[in-house]
N, C-alpha and C positions, 0 to 999 in steps of 0.2 A: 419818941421820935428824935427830940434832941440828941441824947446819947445815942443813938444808931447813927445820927451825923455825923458826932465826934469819932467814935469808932472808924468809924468809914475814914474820916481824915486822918486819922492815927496809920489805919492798916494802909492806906496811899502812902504816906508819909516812909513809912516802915518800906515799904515796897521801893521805893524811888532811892533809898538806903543800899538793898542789897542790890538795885541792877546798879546804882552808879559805882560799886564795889568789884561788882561782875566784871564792867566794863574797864574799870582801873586793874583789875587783875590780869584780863586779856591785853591790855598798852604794855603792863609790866613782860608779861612773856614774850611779845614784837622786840620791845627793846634788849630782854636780856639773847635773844636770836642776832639783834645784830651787834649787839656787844661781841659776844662768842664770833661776829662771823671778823668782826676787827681784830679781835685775838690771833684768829687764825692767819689772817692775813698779813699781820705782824710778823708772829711764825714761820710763812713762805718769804718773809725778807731776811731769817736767818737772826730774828729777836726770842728770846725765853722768855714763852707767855708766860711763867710762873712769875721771872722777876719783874715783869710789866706789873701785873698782879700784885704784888709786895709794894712798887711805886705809888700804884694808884690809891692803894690803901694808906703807906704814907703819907701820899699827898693832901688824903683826905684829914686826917689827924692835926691838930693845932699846935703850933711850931712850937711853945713850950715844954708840954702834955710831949713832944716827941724826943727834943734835944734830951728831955729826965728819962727816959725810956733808955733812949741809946746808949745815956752813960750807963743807967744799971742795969742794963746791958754788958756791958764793957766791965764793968764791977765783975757782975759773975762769970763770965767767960774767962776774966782772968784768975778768979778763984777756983775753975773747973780746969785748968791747964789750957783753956783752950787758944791761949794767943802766944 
């Protein structure tokens, strides 16, 4: 009888896992709907959602971690001809 208790608590427990997951996945697709609809809207103001895109991802990177990118960056571009 004990272990059918715990059991029981386990499989609740388990259960309250995948809906609160379910539900965090359904927030996730709302927001990434109105992300895309700010994209766009961007867009109809004559902005390149691509390079929004590239900002936002920038932004998100830690100023260090990005100033060492950019230069070796700039290292191989200059090594490919391409500046």
């Amino acid at each position: 009888m004990e272990e059918n208790k715990k059991n029981d608590e386990i499989d609740l427990k388990l259960k309250r896992f995948v809906e609160n997951i379910e539900r965090l996945e359904e927030d996730k697709k709302e927001i990434s709907r109105q992300i895309s609809e700010v994209y766009s809207e961007a867009k109809g103001f004559g902005f390149n959602s691509k390079a929004i895109r590239e900002i936002v991802k920038i932004r998100k990177t830690d100023t260090e971690k990005r100033i060492e990118l950019e230069q070796l960056l700039e290292v191989y571009k200059e090594a490919l001809g391409m500046l």
